[in-house]
N, C-alpha and C positions, 0 to 999 in steps of 0.2 A: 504494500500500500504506500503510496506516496503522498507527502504532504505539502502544501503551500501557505504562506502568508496571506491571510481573508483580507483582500482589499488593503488599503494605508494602513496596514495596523502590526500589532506583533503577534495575535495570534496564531498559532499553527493549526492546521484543522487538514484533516483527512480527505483524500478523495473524494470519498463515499461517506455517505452519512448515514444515522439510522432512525427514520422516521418515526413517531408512535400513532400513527391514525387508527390501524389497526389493534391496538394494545388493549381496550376499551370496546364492547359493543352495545352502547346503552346509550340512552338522550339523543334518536336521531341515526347514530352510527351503528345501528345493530347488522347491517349486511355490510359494515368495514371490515369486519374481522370478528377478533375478540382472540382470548387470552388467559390462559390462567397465570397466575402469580409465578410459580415455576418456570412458566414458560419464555415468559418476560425474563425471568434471571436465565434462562439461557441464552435469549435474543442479545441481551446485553454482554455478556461473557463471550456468546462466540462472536459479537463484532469487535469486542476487543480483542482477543483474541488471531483475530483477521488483520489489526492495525489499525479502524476503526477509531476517531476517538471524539466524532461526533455525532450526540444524539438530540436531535429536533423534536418537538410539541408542541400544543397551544391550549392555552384555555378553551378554544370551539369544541376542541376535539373532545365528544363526549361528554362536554359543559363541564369541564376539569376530570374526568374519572383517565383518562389518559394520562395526565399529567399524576396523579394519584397512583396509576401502575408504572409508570418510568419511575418514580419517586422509590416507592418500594422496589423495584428492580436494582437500584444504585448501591447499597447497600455499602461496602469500604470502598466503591470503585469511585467516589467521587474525585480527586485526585487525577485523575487518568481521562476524567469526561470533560468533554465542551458541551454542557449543554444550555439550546436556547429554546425562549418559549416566546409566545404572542399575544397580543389583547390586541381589539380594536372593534371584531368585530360583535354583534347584541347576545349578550351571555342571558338577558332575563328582559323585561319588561319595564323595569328600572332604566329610565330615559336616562340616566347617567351611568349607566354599565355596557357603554358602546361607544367608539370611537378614538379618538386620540387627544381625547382633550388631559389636564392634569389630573381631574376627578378620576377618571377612569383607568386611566396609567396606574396611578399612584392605588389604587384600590385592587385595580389586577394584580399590579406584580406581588402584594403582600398575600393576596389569596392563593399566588400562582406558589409561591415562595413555600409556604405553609403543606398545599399538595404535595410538592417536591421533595419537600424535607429536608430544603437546604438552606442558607444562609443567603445566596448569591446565584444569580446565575451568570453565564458567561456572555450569551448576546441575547438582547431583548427585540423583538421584533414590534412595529407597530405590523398590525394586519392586512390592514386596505387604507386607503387615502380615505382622510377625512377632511374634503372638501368647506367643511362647516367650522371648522376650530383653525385661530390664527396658526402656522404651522410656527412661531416661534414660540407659543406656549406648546409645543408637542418635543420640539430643538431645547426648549429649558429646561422641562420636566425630566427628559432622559438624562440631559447632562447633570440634573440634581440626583437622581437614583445611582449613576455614576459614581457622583461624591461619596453620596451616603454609603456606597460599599454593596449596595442590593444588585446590583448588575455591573458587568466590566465596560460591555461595547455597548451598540443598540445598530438597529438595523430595520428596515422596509420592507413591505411585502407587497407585490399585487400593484405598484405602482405605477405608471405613465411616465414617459422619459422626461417630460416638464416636471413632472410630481415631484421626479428622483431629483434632478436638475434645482430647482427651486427649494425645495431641503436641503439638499446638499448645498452652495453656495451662500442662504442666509445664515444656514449654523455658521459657514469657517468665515463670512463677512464679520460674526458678531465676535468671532472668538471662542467657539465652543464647539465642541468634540462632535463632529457627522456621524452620521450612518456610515458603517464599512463595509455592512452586506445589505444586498438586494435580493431575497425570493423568489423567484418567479416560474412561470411556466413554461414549459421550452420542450417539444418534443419534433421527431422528426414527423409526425403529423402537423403538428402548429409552431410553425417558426417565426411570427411577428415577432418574438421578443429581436430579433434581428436587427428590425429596422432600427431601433434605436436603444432599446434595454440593455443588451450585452455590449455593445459599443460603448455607450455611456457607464455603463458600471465599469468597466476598464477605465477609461479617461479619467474619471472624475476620483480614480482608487477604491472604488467601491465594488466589494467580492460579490461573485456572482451565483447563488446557489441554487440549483433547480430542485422546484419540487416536482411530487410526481412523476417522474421522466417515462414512466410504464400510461400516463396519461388515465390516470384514475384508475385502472384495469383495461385500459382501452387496448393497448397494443401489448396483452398477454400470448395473444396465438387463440386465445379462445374465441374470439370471434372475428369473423371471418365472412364471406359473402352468403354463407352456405348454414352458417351457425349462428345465432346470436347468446348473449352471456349465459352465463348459467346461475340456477337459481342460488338464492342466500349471499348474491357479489354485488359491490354494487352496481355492475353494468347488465347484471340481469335482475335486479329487483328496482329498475328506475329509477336508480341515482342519476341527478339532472346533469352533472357535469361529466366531462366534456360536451361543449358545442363544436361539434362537427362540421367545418367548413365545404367540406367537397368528398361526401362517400363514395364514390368512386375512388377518385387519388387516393382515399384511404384504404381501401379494400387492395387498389393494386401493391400498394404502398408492404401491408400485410402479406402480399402473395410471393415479391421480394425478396422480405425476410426471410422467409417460411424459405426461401430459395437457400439463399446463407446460410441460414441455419442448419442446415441438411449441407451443403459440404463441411461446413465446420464437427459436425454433430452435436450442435449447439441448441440451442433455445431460443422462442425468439425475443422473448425481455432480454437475455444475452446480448443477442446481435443490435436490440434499441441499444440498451446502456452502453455498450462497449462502442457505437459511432457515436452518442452523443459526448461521451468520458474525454473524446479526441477534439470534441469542435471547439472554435477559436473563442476565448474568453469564459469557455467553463471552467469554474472552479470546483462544484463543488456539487455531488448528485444526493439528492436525499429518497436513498431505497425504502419499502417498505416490505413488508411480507407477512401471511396469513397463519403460516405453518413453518416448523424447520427446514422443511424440503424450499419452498420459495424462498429463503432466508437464503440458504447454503447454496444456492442456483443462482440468484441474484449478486452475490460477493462474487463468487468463480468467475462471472466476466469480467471481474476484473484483469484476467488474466486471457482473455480472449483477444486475440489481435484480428482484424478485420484487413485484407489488403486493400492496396489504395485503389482498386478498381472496386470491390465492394462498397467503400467508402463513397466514391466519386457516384456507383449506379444510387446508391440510396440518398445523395446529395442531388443529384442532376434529378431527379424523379422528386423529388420534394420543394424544391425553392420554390419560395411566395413568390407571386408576382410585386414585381419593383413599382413600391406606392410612388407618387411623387413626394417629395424632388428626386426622389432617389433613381428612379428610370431615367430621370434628365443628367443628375451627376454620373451615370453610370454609361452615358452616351455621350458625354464633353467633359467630365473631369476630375474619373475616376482616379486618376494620376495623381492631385491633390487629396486625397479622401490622408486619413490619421489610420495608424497600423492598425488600429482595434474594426475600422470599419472597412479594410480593401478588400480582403478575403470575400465579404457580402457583395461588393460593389464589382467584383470577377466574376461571383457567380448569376449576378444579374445581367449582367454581359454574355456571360454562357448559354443563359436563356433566352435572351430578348435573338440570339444568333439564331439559335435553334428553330427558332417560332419565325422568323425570317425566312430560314432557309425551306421551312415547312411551307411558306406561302410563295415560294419563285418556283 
């Protein structure tokens, strides 16, 4: 397992990460998974074990009973973990238990704190943009839990390149400690974070960590043109998310994989994790799994190499189309684009070729 510096900062954190959405099946998340206590102390043990030394949650998850089974899972290992957690977004009915205002910060983290059963955690996340709160009481309030010793970093989630952009420069205008990581969604079915999320998390020093990357259960292998989810998941018990842009592309997208997969004798969560592990300005994947067997499946890509013609077929077969400006910079002056955004601004030139040469 290899490790990086999270954005401007001195933390170390792991490749892979280990999520708890599943850890919990109760309040909502009863087709995430679920978990016995056991189970949990061995999810955590074998990702340390693996090299592993980041684990992620939130207060959503479960309306805290997540945060409650990672808590108890830690046990002496705390020492050895990064771990972060989230508020933002409506835990109850209590118009002040949602958002990023200071009320709501400062009442989460101590409840979040209490689940954990810890002192501190490592990076605190806001959850989604809250549009409604001056974002320099959300910039002061992290930087006060900071002081106070209740959180080390803090960090964004779910945000818009402005969002990240306008946090990030009123905090270091005022003098006070940024966000170093950015959450977000990023799969080789949905790569808008492109346009501007993973660019900007680069530039601006801010880590870039995906959640998801199996896209909810979307691209487990289990569903396919012929098959849809199965029961007790959330992609077969009508969990809302993913919104699907183009099932088609997705389906071939799936048919692919399923190709790689079968010469590597791999998997096809393998074959996602293991291209997205390589794309430019990931730091950082945060896995999840239901059972040991998806646990221990899921880490081994780590060790999956993919050649750069699989690479390139499952790249050339997914790029978004180039929103503007970026069709226009990628046809007069790609040449100026910043490192974190050429690699994007090549493959929209790849496309826009391709789709030319489809219509002479």
């Amino acid at each position: 397992m290899d490790y990086n510096l999270l954005g401007y900062s001195g933390l170390n954190v792991s490749k892979y990460a280990l999520g708890s959405v599943p850890f919990s099946a109760t309040n909502g998340f009863e087709n995430a998974g679920g978990l016995t206590e056991k189970e949990v102390e061995y999810f955590v043990d074998y990702a340390l074990d693996q090299g592993i030394n980041q684990f992620d949650t939130a207060n959503l998850y479960a309306k805290g009973d997540a945060e409650l089974a990672l808590g108890k899972g830690i046990r002496n290992h705390r020492d050895e973990m990064v771990i972060s957690t989230k508020t933002g977004f409506p835990f109850n009915d209590n118009p002040n238990n949602v958002g990023a205002s200071r009320l709501n910060i400062e009442r989460s983290i101590d409840h979040s704190l209490k689940r954990l059963g810890t002192d501190y955690v490592d990076l605190y996340y806001v959850h989604t943009w809250d549009g409604q709160v001056p974002v320099e009481e959300t910039i002061q309030t992290m930087n006060d839990l900071i002081r106070k010793g209740k959180i080390r970093y803090w960090g964004v989630s779910n945000y818009s390149g402005w969002n990240l952009a306008k946090t990030y420069t009123t905090a270091v205008e005022n003098n006070m400690a940024p966000p170093i990581a950015q959450q977000i969604y990023y799969t080789p079915e949905a790569r808008e974070a492109e346009y501007e999320l993973l660019p900007a998390g680069k530039e601006l020093g801010v880590g870039n960590s995906i959640w998801s990357p199996l896209g909810e259960g979307l691209l487990t292998g289990k569903i396919t043109r012929d098959k849809k989810g199965e029961p007790n998941t959330r992609q077969g018990d009508g969990w809302a998310e993913p919104y699907i842009k183009d099932h088609e592309l997705f389906y071939r997208l799936i048919e692919l994989v399923q190709e790689i997969a079968h010469n590597h004798q791999a998997t096809v969560p393998q074959v996602v994790l293991a291209w997205l592990r390589e794309r430019p300005n990931v730091d950082s994947l945060v896995l999840a799994a239901r059972n040991k067997e998806q646990l221990q499946e899921n880490i081994a890509s780590y060790q999956l190499q993919l050649t750069k013609e699989e690479i390139q077929m499952i790249t050339d077969l997914t790029t978004p189309e180039p929103i503007y400006p970026l069709w226009h910079r990628a046809m007069n002056s790609a040449p100026r684009g910043s490192e974190a955004e050429k690699v994007y601004l090549e493959e929209y030139q790849r496309l826009m070729e391709r789709k030319d040469n489809l219509v002479d």
